[in-house]
N, C-alpha and C positions, 0 to 999 in steps of 0.2 A: 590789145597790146601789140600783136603781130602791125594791126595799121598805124600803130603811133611808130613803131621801130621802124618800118618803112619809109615812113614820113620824115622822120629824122635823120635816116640815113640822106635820103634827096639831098633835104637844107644843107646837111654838113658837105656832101659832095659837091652838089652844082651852085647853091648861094654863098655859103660860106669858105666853099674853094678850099676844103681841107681834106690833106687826102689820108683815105684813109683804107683798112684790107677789105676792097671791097668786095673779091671774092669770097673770103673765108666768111665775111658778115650775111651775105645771101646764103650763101649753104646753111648758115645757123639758122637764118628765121624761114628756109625750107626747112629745117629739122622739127625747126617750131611747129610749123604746121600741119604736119605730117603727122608727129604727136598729136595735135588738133583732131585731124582728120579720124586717126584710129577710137579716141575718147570719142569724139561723135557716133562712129557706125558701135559701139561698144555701147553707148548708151539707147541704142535701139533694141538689144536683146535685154530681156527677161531677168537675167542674172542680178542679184543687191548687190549695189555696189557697198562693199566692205569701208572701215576706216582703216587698212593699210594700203588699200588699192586709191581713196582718197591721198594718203598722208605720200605716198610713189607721185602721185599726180604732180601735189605742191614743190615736190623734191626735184621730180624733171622740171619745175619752174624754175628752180633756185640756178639746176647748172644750166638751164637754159642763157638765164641771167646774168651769170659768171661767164661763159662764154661769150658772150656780147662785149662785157666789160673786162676782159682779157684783151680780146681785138679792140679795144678802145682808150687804152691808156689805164684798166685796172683799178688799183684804189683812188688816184689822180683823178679819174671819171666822176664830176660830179654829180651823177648819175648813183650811185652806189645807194643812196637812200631807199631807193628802189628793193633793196636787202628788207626792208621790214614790211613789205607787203603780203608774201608766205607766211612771216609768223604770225601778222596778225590775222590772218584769214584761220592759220593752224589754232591760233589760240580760241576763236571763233566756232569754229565749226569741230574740231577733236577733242578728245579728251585730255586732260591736262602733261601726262606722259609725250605723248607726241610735239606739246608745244618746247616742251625743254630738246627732244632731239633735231625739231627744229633752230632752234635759237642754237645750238651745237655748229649744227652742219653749215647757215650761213655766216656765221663765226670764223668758224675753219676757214671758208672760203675766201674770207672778206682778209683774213690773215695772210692767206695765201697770194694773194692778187697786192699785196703792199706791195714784194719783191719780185714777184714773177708776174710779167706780163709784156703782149708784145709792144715794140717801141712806135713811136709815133716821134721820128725824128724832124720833120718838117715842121711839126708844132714846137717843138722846143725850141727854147729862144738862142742856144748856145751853139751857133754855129760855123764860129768864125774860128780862124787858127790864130796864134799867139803873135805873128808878123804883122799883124793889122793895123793901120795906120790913126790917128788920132781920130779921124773923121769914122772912120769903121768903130772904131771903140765907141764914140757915142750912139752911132746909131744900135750896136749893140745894146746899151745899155735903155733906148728907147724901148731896142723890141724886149728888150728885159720887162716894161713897165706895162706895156700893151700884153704883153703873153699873161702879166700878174693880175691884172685888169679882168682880160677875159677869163680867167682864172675863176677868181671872184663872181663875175658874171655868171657862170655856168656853173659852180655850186650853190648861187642863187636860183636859178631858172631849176636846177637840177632835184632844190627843196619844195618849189612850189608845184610840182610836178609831181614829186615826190607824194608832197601832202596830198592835195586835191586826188591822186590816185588812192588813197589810205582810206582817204574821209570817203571819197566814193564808194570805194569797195566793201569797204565796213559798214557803212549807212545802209545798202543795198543789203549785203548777206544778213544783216541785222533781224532787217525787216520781214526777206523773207523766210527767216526763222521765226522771228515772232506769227509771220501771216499762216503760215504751217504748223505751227502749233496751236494758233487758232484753231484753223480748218480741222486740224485731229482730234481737238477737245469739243469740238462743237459734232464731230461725226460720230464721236463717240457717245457724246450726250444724246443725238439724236437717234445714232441705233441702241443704245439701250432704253430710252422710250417709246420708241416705236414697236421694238420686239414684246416689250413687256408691259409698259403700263397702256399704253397706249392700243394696246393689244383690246386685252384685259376691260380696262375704262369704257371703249366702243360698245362690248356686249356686254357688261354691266348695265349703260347707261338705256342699250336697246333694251335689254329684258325689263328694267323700269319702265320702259315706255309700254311694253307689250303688258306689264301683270296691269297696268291701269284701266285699262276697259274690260276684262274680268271680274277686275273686284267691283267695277264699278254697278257690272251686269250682278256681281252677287250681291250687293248690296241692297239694291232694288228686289230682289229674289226674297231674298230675306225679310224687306220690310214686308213684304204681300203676305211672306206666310207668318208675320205676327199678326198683322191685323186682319188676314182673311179667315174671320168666324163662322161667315157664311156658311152653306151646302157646298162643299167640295167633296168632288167626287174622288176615289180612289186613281183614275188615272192620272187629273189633272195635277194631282202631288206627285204621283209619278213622275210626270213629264215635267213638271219643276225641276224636283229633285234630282233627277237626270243632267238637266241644262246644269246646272249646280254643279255638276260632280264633272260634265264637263271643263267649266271653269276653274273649278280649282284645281285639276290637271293642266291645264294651260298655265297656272301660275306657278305647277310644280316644274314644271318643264322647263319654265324663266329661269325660277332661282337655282335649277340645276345648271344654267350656265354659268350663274354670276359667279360658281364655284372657282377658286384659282386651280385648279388640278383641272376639269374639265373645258375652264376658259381657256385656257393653254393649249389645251391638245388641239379643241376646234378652231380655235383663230389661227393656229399654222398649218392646217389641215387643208389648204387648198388643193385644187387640183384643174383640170383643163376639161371644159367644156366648151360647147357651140354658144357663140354668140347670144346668136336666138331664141336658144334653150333657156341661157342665163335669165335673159333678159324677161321671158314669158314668169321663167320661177320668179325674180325679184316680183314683178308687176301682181301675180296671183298672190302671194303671202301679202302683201300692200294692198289688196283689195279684201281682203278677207279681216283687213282691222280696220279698213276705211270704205264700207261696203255702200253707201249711200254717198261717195263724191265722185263727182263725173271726171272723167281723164280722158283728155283729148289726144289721141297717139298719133304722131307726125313720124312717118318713116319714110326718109329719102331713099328713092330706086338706088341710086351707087354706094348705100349704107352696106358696108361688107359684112351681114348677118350672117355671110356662112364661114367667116371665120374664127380661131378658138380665141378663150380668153383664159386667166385662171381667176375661177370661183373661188371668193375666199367670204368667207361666214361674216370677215366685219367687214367686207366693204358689202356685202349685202347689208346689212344694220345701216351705213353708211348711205346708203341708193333710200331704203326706205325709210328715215331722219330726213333726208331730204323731203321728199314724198309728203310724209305726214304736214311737216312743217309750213308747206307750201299750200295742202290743204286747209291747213288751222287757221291760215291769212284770208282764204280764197272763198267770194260768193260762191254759194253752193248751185244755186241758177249756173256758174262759169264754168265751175271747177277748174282742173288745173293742165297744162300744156306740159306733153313729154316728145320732145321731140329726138330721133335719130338719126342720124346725118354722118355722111363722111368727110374722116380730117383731114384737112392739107398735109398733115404730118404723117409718115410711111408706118404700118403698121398700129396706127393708133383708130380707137373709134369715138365720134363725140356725140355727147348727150346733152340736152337743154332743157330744164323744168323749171318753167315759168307758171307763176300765179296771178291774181287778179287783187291785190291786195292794197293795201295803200304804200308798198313798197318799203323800200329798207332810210332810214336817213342817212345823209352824205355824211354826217360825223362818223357813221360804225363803219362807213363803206371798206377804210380802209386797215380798221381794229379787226375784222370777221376775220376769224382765222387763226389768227398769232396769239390770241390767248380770248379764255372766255370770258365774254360779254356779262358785268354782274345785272341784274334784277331786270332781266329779257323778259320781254311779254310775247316773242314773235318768233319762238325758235332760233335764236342766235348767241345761244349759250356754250355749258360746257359739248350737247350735241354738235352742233354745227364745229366747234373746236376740234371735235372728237372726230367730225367728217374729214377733216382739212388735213389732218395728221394720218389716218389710215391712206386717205389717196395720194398723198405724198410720197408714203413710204410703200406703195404699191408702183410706184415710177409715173404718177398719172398727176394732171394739174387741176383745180379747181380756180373759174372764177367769180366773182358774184359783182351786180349790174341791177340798174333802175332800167325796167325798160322806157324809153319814149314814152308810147301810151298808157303807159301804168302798170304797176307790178313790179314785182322783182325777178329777172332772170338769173339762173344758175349753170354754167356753161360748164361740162364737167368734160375731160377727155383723158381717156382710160388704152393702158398700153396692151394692145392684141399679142398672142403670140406668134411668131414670126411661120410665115409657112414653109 
């Protein structure tokens, strides 16, 4: 507004040759933007801004505006349109109260500026004294018709100006009301399933994966000691039964997470350890369920393994989901690629687990993630869902890739803490 008011001032001055106060109009739209100035450094602190410190703003707009249009011929100024640009922004963005003492105060103003305002005698058409001779009196009554003209004229330009200023301003604030109420309904959806379900879901869906080669090892346990009639010695039950008793500890252990009181406390239970350290824990629990698949460890020298990260319970479940999945695809002749590597991004560390598998198809390429995959044969269900949503909400990105040669790569990169 301050460059359209400048702007206009020029035209009227140096094209249109109408004179007008042209000191008093520059101090104004210095005042204007001085006001500018303050609201800026003002929106750089901390402080919420209120809606009376809003509703003050709209209001130094309003006598901004009246001042302009005092120095310029007042309610005459076809200009004055410009009066309903405050309330509809007030009516827009405050609460309903505010828009009526809006609609009050440019009212007043607008009442005020009929009879008081300063003169612009050079534009009035009525200049001539009462002796004026016949030829004078026409030309009076010419510039009678050209003052009524341009009259006309400029509460034309004054409404279109007017409008497209309304429709702009409104279309705009509209929007980005609606775009912000998005963005707050979608963060809020996203923190309350990331804190909780999402939580919760991860080591649920881990501990499913963990009790199944347990039951699977009791199973077989089981069938031996139905049909083992044979000469069995007293140890050899022993040491069954042992293994046995192992596993079914291992599966008490599962469903004690899947618990909501105990899945809660440990999925926010993080804390800060060494890179390196994390990384050896994930990798040892991952071998201890997949103890027969070869992993090929690639650790680049500038990988910053000695710095911290925070260990949290579901992005480990999240690391070895990964892991398994990659295995479940992967020649066991290959097995599977975990590489370590440093990211171009400050503070962050990147990971890549790649298998040998017949790869992922281009139609889920770009489904993985945003919701689960139904009747997956290849690990890219609600798991890989569940992966994508923990490392998100851990501030970290996943992405998933066919490699060249074959396979699917998993590019994962996870935020260190700062030293």
């Amino acid at each position: 507004m301050i460059g359209g008011e400048s702007l206009l001032l020029l035209i009227s001055i140096d094209i249109l040759k109408i004179p007008l106060h042209q000191e008093a109009l520059w101090l104004t739209i210095l005042a204007i933007g001085s006001v500018n100035l303050y609201t800026w450094i003002r929106l750089k602190t901390d402080l919420p801004v209120t809606e009376m410190e809003i509703f003050s703003q709209l209001a130094m707009d309003v006598f901004a505006i009246a001042a302009l249009l005092y120095l310029t011929g007042g309610a005459t100024n076809p200009f004055t349109w410009i009066f309903l640009l405050p309330v509809i922004l007030t009516a827009i963005t405050l609460p309903h109260a505010y828009t009526w003492y809006m609609v009050i105060l440019t009212t007043t103003i607008y009442t005020f500026l009929i009879p008081y305002h300063a003169s612009l005698l050079s534009v009035e058409p009525h200049l001539m004294h009462d002796e004026m001779s016949n030829i004078a009196h026409n030309m009076h009554s010419q510039q009678d018709e050209e003052f009524f003209n341009f009259h006309i004229f400029g509460m034309w330009f004054g409404f279109v100006c007017s409008a497209g200023l309304v429709a702009f301003f409104s279309l705009e604030l509209s929007n980005t009301i609606k775009a912000g109420e998005r963005t707050l309904a979608e963060a809020r959806e996203k923190a309350l399933q990331d804190d909780r379900i999402i939580s919760l879901g991860t080591l649920a869906a881990s501990a499913a994966h963990d009790m199944g080669t347990p039951l699977g090892t009791m199973a077989i346990i089981a069938h031996e000691l139905k049909h083992d009639t044979g000469p069995i010695t007293q140890a050899e039950l022993c040491e069954k039964m042992s293994i046995m008793q192992d596993q079914i500890n291992r599966c008490k252990q599962a469903l004690s997470v899947m618990s909501a009181s105990a899945g809660e406390l440990r999925a926010d239970s993080g804390h800060v350890t060494l890179l390196s350290d994390y990384l050896d824990e994930v990798i040892m629990q991952w071998r201890s369920q997949q103890p027969g698949v070869k992993l090929n460890l690639l650790i680049n020298p500038e990988a910053p393994l000695n710095s911290s990260i925070i260990a949290e319970l579901t992005l480990t479940h999240s690391l070895i989901n990964i892991l398994n999945n990659a295995a479940k695809v992967s020649p066991r002749e290959k097995g599977i690629d975990l590489a370590i590597h440093r990211c171009t991004q400050e503070n962050f560390i990147g990971l890549q687990i790649r298998d040998y598998g017949p790869g992922i198809p281009d139609k889920l390429l770009d489904k993985i993630g945003k919701a689960p995959i139904n009747n997956s044969n290849q690990g890219l269900g609600v798991g890989l869902f569940l992966t994508y949503s923990t490392i998100n909400r851990l501030g970290g990105t996943i992405e998933v890739s066919n490699s060249p040669t074959g396979g699917a790569c998993i590019d994962i990169f996870l935020p260190l803490v700062p030293s």
